[in-house]
C-alpha positions in Angstrom: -17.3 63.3 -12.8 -20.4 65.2 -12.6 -23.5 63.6 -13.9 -27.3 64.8 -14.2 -28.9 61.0 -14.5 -29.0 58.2 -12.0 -26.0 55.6 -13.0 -26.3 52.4 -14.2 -24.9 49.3 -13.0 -21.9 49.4 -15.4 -21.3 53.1 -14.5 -20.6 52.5 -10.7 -18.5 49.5 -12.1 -16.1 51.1 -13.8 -16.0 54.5 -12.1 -15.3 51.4 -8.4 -12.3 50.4 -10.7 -10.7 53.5 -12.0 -11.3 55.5 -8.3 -7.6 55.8 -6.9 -8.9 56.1 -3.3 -11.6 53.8 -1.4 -14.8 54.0 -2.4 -17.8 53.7 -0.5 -21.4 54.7 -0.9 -20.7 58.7 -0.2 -18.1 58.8 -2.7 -20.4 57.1 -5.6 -23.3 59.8 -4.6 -20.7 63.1 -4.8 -19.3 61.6 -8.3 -22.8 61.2 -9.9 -24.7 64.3 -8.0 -27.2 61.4 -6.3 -28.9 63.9 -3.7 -32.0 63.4 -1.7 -34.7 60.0 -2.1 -32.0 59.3 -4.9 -29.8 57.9 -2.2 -32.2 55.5 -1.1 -32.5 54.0 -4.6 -28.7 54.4 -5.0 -28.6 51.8 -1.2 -30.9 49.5 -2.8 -29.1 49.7 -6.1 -25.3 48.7 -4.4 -27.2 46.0 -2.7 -29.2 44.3 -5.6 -25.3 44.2 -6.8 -24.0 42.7 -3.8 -26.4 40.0 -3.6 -25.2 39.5 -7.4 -21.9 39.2 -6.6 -20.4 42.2 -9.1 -19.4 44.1 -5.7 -18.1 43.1 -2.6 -19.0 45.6 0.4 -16.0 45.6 3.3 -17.6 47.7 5.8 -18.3 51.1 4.9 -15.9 50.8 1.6 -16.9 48.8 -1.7 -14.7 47.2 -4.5 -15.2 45.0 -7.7 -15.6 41.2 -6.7 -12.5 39.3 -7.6 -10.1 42.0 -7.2 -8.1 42.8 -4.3 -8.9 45.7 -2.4 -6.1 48.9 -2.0 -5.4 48.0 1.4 -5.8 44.0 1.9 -5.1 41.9 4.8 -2.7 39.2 3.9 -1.1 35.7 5.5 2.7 35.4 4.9 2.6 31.7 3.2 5.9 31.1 1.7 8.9 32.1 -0.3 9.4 33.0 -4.0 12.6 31.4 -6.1 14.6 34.6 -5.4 13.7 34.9 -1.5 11.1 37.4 -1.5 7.9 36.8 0.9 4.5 35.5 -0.6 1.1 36.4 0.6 -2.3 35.5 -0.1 -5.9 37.2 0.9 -6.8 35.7 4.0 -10.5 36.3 2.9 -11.4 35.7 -1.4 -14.6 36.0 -3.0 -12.8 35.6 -6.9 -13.8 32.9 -9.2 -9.9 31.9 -9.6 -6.9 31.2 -6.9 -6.7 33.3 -4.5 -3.6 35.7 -5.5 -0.3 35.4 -4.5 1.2 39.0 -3.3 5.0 39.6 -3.3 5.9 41.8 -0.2 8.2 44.7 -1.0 9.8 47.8 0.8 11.4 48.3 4.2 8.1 48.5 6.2 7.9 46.3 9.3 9.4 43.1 8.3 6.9 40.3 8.8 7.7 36.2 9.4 6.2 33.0 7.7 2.8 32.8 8.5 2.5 36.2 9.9 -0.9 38.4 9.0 -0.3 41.9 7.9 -2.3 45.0 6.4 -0.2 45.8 2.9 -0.7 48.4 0.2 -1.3 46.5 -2.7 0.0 47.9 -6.1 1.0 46.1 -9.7 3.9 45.8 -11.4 4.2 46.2 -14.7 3.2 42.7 -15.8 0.5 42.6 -13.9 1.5 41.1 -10.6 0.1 42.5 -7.4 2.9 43.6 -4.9 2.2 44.3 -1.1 3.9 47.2 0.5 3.4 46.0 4.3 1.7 48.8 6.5 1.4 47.2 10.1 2.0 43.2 10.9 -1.2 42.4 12.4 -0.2 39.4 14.3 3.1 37.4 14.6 3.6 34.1 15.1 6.1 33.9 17.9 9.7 34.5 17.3 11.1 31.5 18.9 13.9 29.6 18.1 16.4 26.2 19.7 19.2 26.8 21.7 21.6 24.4 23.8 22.4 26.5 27.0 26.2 26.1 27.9 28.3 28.3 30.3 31.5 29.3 29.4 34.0 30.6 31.4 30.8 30.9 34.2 28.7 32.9 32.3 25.6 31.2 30.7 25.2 31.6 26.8 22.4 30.4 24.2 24.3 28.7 20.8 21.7 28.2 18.2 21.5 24.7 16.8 21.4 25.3 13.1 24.2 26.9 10.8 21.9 29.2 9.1 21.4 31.3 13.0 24.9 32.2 14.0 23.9 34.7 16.9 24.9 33.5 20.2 22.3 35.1 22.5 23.1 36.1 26.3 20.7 34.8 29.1 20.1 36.1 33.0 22.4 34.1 35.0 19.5 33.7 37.7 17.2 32.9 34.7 18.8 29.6 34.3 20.7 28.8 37.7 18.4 25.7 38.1 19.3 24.3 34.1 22.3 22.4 33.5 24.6 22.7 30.7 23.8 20.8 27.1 20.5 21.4 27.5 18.1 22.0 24.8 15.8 25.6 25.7 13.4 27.5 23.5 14.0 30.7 23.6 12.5 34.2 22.4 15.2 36.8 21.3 14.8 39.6 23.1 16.3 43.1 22.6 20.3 43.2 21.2 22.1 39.6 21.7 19.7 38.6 25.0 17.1 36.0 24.8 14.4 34.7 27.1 14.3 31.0 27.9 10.0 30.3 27.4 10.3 26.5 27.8 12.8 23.9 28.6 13.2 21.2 26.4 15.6 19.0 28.3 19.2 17.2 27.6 20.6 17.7 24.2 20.2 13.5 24.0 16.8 13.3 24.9 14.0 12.3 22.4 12.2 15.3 23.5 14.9 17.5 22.3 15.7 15.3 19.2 12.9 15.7 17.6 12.6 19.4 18.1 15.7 19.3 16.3 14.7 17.9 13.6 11.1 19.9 13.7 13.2 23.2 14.0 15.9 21.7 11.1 13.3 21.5 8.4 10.9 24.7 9.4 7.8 22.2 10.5 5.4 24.3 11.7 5.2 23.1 15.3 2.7 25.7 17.4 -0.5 26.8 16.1 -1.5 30.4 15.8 -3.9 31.4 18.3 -6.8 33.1 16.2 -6.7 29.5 14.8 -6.8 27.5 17.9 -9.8 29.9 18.4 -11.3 28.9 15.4 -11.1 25.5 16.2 -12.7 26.2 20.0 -15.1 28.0 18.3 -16.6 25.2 16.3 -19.9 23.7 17.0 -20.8 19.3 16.5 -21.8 18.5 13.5 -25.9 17.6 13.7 -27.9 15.3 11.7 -29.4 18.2 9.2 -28.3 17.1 5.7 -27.0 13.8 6.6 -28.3 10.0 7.1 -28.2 8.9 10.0 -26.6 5.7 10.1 -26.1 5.6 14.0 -27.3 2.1 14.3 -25.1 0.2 12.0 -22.2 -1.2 14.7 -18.9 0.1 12.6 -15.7 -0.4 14.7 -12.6 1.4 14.8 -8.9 -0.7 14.8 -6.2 1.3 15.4 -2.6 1.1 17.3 -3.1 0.5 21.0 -1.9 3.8 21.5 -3.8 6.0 19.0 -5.2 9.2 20.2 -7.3 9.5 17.5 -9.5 7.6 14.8 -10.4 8.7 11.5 -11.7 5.7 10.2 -14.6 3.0 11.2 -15.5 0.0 9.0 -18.4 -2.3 8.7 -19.4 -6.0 6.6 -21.9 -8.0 5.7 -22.9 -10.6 3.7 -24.1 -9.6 0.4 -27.6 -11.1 0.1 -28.2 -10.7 -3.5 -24.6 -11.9 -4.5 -23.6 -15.0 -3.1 -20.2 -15.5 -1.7 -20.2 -11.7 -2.1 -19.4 -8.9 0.5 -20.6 -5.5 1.4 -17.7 -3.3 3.2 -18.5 0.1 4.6 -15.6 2.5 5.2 -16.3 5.3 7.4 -14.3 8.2 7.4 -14.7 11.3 9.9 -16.0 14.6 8.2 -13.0 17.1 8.2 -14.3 19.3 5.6 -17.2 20.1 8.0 -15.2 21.8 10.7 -12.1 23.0 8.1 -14.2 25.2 5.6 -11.9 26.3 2.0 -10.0 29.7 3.7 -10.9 29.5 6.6 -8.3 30.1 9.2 -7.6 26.3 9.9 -8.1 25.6 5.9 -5.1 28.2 6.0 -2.8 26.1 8.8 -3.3 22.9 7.5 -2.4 23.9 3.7 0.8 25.0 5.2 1.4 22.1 7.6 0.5 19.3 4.8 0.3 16.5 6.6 1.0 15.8 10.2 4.7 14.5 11.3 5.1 11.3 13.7 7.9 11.2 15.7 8.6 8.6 18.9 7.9 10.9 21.5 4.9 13.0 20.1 3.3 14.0 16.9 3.1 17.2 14.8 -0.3 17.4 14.3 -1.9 18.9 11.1 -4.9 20.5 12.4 -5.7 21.6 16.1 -6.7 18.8 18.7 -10.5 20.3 19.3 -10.9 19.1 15.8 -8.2 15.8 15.4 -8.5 14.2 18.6 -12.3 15.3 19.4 -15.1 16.6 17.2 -13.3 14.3 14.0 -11.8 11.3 16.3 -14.4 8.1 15.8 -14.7 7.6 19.9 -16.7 4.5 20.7 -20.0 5.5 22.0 -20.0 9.1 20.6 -21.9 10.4 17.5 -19.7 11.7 14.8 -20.2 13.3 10.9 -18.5 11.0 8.4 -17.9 10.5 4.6 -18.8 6.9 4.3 -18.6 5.2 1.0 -20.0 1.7 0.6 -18.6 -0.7 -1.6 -20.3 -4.2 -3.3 -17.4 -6.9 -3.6 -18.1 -9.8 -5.9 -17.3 -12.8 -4.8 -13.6 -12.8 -6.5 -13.1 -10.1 -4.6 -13.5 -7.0 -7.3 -15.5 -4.2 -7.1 -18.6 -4.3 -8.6 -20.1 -1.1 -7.2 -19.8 1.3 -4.6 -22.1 4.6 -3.5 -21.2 8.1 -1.5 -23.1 9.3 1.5 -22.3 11.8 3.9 -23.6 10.5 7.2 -23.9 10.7 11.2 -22.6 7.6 12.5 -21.5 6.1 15.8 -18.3 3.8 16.6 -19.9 0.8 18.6 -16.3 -0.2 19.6 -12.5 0.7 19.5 -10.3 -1.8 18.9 -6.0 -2.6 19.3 -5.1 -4.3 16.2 -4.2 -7.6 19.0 -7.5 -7.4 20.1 -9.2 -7.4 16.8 -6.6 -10.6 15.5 -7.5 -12.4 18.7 -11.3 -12.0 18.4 -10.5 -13.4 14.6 -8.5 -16.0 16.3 -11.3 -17.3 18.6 -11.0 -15.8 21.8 -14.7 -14.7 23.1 -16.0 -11.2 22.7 -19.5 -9.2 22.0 -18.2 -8.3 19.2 -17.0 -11.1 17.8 -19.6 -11.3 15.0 -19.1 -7.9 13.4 -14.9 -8.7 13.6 -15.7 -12.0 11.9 -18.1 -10.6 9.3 -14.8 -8.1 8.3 -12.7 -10.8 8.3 -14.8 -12.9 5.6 -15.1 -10.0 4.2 -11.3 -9.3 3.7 -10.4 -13.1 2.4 -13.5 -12.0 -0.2 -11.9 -8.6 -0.8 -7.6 -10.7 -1.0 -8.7 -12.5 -3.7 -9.3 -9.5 -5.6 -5.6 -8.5 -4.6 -4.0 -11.5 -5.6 -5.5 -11.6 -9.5 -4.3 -7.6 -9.3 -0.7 -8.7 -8.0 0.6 -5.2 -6.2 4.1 -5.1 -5.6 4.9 -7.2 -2.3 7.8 -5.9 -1.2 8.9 -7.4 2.6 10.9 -5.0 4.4 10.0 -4.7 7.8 9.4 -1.5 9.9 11.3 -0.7 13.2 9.8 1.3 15.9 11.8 3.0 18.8 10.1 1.8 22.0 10.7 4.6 25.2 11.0 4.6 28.9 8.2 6.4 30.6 11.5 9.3 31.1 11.7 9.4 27.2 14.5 7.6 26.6 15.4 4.6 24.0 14.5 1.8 25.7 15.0 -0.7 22.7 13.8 -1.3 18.9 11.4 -3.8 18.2 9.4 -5.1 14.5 5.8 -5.0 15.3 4.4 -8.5 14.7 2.3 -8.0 11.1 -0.7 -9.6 12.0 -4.1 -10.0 9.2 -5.8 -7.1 11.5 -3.2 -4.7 9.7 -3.6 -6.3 6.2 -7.5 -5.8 6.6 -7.5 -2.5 7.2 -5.0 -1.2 4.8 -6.8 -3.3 1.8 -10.2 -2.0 2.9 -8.4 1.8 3.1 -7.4 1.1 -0.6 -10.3 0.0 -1.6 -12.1 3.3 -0.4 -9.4 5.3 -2.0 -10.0 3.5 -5.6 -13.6 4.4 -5.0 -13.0 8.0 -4.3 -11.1 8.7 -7.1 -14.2 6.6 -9.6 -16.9 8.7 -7.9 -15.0 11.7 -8.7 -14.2 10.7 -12.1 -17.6 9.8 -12.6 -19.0 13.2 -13.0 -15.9 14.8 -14.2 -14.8 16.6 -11.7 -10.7 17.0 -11.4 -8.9 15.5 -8.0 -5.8 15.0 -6.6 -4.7 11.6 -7.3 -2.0 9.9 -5.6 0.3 8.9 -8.1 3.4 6.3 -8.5 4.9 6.3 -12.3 6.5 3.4 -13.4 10.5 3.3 -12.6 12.7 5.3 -14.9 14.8 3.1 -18.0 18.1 3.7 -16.1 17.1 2.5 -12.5 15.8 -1.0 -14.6 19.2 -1.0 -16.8 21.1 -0.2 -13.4 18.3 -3.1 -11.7 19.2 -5.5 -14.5 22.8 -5.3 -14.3 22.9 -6.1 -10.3 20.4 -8.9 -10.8 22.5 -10.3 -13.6 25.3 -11.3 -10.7 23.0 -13.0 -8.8 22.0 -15.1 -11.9 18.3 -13.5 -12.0 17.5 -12.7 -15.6 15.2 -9.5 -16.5 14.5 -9.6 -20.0 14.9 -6.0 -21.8 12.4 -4.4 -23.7 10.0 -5.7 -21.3 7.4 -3.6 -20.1 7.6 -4.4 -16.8 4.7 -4.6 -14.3 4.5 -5.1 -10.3 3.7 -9.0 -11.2 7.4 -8.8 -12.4 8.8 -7.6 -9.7 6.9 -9.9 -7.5 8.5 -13.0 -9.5 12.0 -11.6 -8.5 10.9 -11.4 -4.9 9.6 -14.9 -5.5 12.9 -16.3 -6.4 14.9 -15.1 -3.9 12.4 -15.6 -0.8 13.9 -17.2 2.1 17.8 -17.1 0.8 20.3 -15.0 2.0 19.6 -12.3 -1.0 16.0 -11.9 -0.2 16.4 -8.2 2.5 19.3 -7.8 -0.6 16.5 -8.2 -3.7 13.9 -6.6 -1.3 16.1 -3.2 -1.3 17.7 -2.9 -4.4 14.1 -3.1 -6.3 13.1 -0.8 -3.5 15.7 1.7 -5.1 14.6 1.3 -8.3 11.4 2.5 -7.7 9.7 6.4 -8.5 8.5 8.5 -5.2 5.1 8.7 -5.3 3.7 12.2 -5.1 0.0 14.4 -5.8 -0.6 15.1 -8.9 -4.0 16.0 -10.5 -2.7 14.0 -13.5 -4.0 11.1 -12.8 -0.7 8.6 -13.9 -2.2 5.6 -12.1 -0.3 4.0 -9.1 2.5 1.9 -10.4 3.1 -0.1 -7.2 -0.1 -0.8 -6.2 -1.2 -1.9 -9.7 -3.7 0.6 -10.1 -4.8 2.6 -12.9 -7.1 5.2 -10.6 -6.3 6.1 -6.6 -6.9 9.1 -4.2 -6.6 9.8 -0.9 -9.5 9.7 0.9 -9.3 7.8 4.3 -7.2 10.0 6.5 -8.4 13.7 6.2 -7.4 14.2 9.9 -3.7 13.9 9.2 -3.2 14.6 4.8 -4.7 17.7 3.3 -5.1 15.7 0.0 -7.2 13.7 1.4 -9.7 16.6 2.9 -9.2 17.9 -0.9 -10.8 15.0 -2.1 -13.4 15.2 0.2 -13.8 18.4 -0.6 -14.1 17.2 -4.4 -16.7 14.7 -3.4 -19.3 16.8 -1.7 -19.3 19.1 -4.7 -19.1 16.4 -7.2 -22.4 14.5 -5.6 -24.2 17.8 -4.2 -23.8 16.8 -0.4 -23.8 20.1 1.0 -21.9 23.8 0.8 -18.7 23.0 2.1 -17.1 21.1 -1.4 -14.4 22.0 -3.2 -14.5 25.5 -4.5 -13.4 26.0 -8.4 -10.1 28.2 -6.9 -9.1 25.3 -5.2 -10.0 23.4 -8.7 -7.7 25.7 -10.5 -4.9 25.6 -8.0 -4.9 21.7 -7.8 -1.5 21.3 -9.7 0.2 23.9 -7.2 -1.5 22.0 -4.3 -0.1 18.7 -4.9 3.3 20.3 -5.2 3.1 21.3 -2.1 2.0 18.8 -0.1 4.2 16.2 -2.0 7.0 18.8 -0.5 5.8 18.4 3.0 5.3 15.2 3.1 9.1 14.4 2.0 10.1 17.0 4.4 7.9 15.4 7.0 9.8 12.1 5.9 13.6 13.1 6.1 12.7 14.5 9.5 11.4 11.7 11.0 14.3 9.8 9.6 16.8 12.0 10.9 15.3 11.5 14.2 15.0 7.8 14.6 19.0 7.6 13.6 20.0 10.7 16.1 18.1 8.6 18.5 19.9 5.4 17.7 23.3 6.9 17.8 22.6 8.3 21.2 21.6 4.9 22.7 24.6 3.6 20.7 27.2 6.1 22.4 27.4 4.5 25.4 28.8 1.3 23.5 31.7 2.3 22.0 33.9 -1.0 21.3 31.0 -3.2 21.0 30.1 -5.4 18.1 27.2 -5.9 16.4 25.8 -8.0 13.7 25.0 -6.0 10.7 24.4 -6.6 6.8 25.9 -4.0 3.8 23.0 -1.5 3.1 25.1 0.5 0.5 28.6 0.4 -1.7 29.9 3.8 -2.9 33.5 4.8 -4.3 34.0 5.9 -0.6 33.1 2.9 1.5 30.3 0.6 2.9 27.0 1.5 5.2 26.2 -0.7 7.2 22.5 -1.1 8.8 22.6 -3.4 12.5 20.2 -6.3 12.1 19.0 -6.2 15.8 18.1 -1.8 15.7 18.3 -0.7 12.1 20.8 1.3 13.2 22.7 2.8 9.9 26.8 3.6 10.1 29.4 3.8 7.7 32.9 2.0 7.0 35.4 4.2 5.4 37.2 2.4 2.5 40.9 2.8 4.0 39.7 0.9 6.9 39.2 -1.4 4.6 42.8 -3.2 4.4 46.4 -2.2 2.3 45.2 -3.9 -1.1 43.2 -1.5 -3.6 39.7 -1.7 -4.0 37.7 -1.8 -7.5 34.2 -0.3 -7.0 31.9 -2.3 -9.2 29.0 0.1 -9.7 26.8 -2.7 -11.2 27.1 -5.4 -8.8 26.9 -2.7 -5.8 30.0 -4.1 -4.5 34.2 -3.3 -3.7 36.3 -5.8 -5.1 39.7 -6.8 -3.7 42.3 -5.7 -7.1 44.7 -8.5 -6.0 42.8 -11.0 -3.6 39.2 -10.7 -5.5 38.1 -10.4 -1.8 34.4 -8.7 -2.1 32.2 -6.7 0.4 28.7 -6.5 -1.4 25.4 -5.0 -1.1 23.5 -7.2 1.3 26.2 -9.1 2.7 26.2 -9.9 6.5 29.0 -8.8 8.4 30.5 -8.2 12.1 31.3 -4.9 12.7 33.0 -3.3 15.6 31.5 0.5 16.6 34.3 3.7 16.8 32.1 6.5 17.3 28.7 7.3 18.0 27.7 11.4 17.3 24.0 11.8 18.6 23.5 15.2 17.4 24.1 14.3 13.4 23.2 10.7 13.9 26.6 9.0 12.4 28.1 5.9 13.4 31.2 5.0 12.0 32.0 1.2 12.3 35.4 -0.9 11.1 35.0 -4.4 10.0 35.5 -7.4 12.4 34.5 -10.4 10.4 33.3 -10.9 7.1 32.4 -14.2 5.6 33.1 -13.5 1.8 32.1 -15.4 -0.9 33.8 -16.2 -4.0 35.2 -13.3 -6.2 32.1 -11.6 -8.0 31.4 -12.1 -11.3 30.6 -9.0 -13.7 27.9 -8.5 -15.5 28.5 -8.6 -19.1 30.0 -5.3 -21.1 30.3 -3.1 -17.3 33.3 -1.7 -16.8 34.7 -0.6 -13.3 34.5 2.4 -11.4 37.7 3.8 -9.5 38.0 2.8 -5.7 40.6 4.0 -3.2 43.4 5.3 -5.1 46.7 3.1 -5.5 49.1 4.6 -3.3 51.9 6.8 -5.0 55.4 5.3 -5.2 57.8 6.4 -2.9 60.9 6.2 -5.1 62.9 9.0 -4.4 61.3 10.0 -1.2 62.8 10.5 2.3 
């Protein structure tokens, strides 16, 4: 190309797009012949178009805006369907989602979460593809091990089927470590490893929960450009904010909570008597984790943080979760505070958005904020009454909406100070818990209006109604309790609450409670909004947690945009990729979920081992064609009963009254029944228990619901006619 004019803008364009090399200014003034005081106009020229956002200048090279350049640096951020690596930009300047890059050929093979310099080319359909030149940084190779020696000589076996390597260790490495105990280790060169931290005794909670973090891929260990990111950030100041640093919000929290994303304040409405005006305060993620930034990056991948006994999994880096975004008493601190008018039967009538400064006047256990309520003398004690006339307001409101009530209570595995189970307790429920999870609602319903309001899509958090088969299946096992569900009903959580009602306080009530727990959807993120079935709501978004959900920093992120409060909203890639977003963190949060599950019953089983023979008062949790599982009423403690330990006669499995029938004795073990079970083995590193039956105090034979037809149990036994 060899040109005798100065080019115009859509000449450098397209000649920046068809060039097969990079392209910088020298390479634009060579094509087009620019020579002497052209060049200066040519600088001013690739400049006007920078500032207009056509180019994008890296350095010395230049390349159209929204495309990605020749030679990109990439993240590793997850797998495709057929289990090749995914990329993404870690910098984008395109209107749309930032690309996603499959990695091909035998280059330098790079891990999840990795950053890498790649070759981008396209496929023939149009997808880019990364051909990896150099892994820029790893994050560290480091896997779980349980150190045993055999035959004298020390060995690392992996912990999970999917490694089957044993690796070899130093023998003077690990003198000082005893056998069956838990080590993370870095594999070194052929089948040798380096022990970098040691965890401790396969059955202690510290190494229980590694397993279960190491199980399910949760990403445990920051990266350290992004723990430098997070040092690097600076307090937030007052410039574009209000500065509400008088008004005395408290915090109420767990006694041991290390961090507080979430202040509230009442008062008397003045202009609406018997009315109420609540103030939720939540700390200002989004001002610290910016859309692709490194941290932005982390916590996308992360999802949510993970709560285990013994420590927590934290989504974003402490500088920013336990410091410059925890609510400390005392301290000033950036918030999203939306302020909401309660009428005096307790509904909305209004609520406004303001991005603020505030400052936490005190930090309170959840005891200590019941027992100022309760009367016992404090400074404070007019702010703590004021929110708890405000929540009696705000309950009426609740009881004309009628959410589903379900009681089930919550365990929690209390520890020695050496990290071992020292027992399981309920936490008492007190009204300081039910005030702050109604006022959390409340700002969450808010959210999602003052998004909706000027249009702007969000991810909801979503709970669809329960599918026709789990009410048919519901129906049927109600039916042999003599509860009628009408059909063709379109049922609602007032429904299900009339169900609960009936059976409160009778031996079927944790029974009732759990099945209609069962028949309920998963709730899930969703930029569809399909209302929240459970909560009988037909709009709700996460907004009071941003510390600990990345849906709920995405909303926040979709509220500064949506009501002009500063840079830092939600960008339109992240508008486009909202579908893909909630998919993801609906997949974290159920891995975060099964992990912590997994955890609590490997703990259980471990403090359960040592009691082999014992018995223990229990109550069916579960009927299958195989047997019964069995949950311990004093530590939740879940085991199962094969059925040929059940006795010689056959058993029917009755898959609509959840039950095993006796063929010839009608004897029946059903689904909520209590029983007294003796326990044969405890295996702390799956979790199982495996029980027999002691004593069971059956009831009368069950009764069938109408038209069901039973399901094969334990097989008769084949005759022995003709056998030796």
């Amino acid at each position: 190309m060899n040109k005798e004019h100065f080019p115009s803008r859509e000449e450098i364009l397209r000649f920046v797009a068809e060039s097969p090399g990079r392209v910088g200014k020298r390479e634009i003034a060579r094509a087009f012949n620019i020579k002497g005081g052209d060049r200066i106009l040519l600088k001013h020229l690739l400049a006007e178009m920078a500032e207009d956002g056509v180019l994008t200048k890296d350095g010395k090279h230049i390349q159209k805006t929204g495309e990605l350049p020749r030679v990109a640096l990439l993240q590793v951020v997850a797998k495709s369907a057929d289990g090749d690596l995914v990329a993404e930009p870690t910098s984008w300047d395109g209107d749309g989602p930032r690309p996603k890059v499959i990695l091909i050929g035998k280059g330098p093979a790079p891990g999840m979460g990795d950053r890498l310099l790649a070759r981008i080319q396209y496929a023939e359909d149009g997808r880019p593809l990364g051909k990896v030149v150099k892994v820029i940084e790893r994050r560290p190779a480091q896997t779980l091990a349980v150190l045993e020696r055999i035959g004298g000589k020390p060995q690392l076996t992996p912990v999970t089927k999917k490694e089957r390597d044993i690796w070899s260790v130093d023998a003077a490495a690990v003198k000082d470590i005893a056998d069956n105990t838990l080590v993370r280790i870095e594999p070194a060169r052929g089948h040798f490893a380096k022990i970098v931290e040691v965890v401790g005794p396969v059955g202690s909670e510290q190494a229980v929960s590694l397993l279960a973090i190491h199980a399910h891929g949760i990403p445990d260990r920051f990266p350290e450009r992004v723990l430098e990111e997070a040092a690097a950030a600076e307090p937030a100041t007052l410039k574009g904010r209000e500065d509400w640093r008088d008004i005395p919000f408290v915090t109420i929290d767990p006694a041991d909570a290390k961090d507080h994303d979430d202040a509230v304040f009442a008062e008397p409405d003045p202009h609406n008597e018997g009315g109420h005006i609540v103030t939720v305060a939540i700390a200002d993620v989004a001002a610290y984790v910016t859309p692709g930034s490194l941290m932005d990056v982390e916590a996308r991948l992360r999802g949510n943080s993970t709560y285990f006994p013994d420590r927590v999994v934290p989504m974003l880096p402490e500088r920013i979760s336990n410091d410059l975004c925890s609510l400390r008493e005392g301290e000033a601190r950036p918030a999203m505070a939306i302020r909401i008018w309660f009428a005096r039967d307790g509904r909305q009538s209004k609520h406004t958005l303001h991005r603020v400064l505030m400052r936490s006047a005190r930090k309170l256990a959840y005891a200590e904020a019941q027992a100022i309520a309760d009367g016992a003398p404090s400074d404070i004690a007019p702010q703590v009454n004021a929110l708890y006339e405000a929540y009696a307001c705000a309950r009426r409101g609740r009881e004309h909406r009628q959410p589903m009530e379900l009681d089930l209570p919550e365990r929690k595995i209390a520890l020695t100070p050496d990290g071992d189970v020292a027992r399981v307790i309920v936490p008492e429920r007190l009204d300081a818990h039910k005030l702050i999870e109604e006022f959390m609602i409340q700002a969450n319903v808010a959210a999602a209006e003052l998004c909706e309001s000027v249009r702007l899509p969000l991810l909801y958090r979503v709970h669809d109604a329960p599918s026709l088969d789990k009410i048919d299946a519901l129906r049927e096992f109600l039916s042999t309790i003599d509860i009628k569900l009408a059909k063709g009903t379109r049922l609602r959580p007032e429904h299900f609450n009339a169900i609960l009602a009936q059976v409160e306080g009778t031996p079927n009530a944790q029974l009732v409670n759990e099945v209609v727990l069962r028949s309920q959807s998963q709730a899930e993120y969703s930029p569809d909004n399909l209302g929240h079935f459970g909560l009988n709501l037909r709009r709700y978004a996460h907004f009071t947690s941003p510390i600990r959900r990345y849906a709920d920093l995405i909303v926040h992120r979709a509220l500064i945009r949506a009501h002009d409060l500063g840079k830092d909203g939600l960008r339109d890639h992240e508008v486009d990729a909202l579908a893909q977003i909630g998919s993801e963190i609906s997949a974290t949060e159920r891995r975060s979920m099964i992990a912590e599950r997994e955890t609590t019953d490997r703990l259980i089983a471990g403090w359960l081992a040592e009691s082999i023979g014992a018995t223990f008062d229990g109550r069916i949790a579960g009927v299958t064609k195989s047997g019964l599982f069995i949950k311990l009423a004093d530590t939740g403690g879940d085991g199962f009963i094969p059925i040929s330990t059940l006795g010689s006669e056959y058993m029917i499995y009755e898959e609509a009254s959840h039950a095993l029938v006796g063929e010839a004795s009608g004897h029946t073990y059903r689904l909520g029944d209590t029983v007294n079970v003796r326990l044969l083995e405890a295996a702390p590193f799956s979790g199982a228990l495996r029980f027999e039956i002691v004593d069971h105090d059956a009831g009368p034979s069950i009764r069938r619901a109408r038209g069901a037809r039973p399901a094969q149990g334990r097989r008769k036994p084949p005759s022995r006619k003709g056998r030796r």
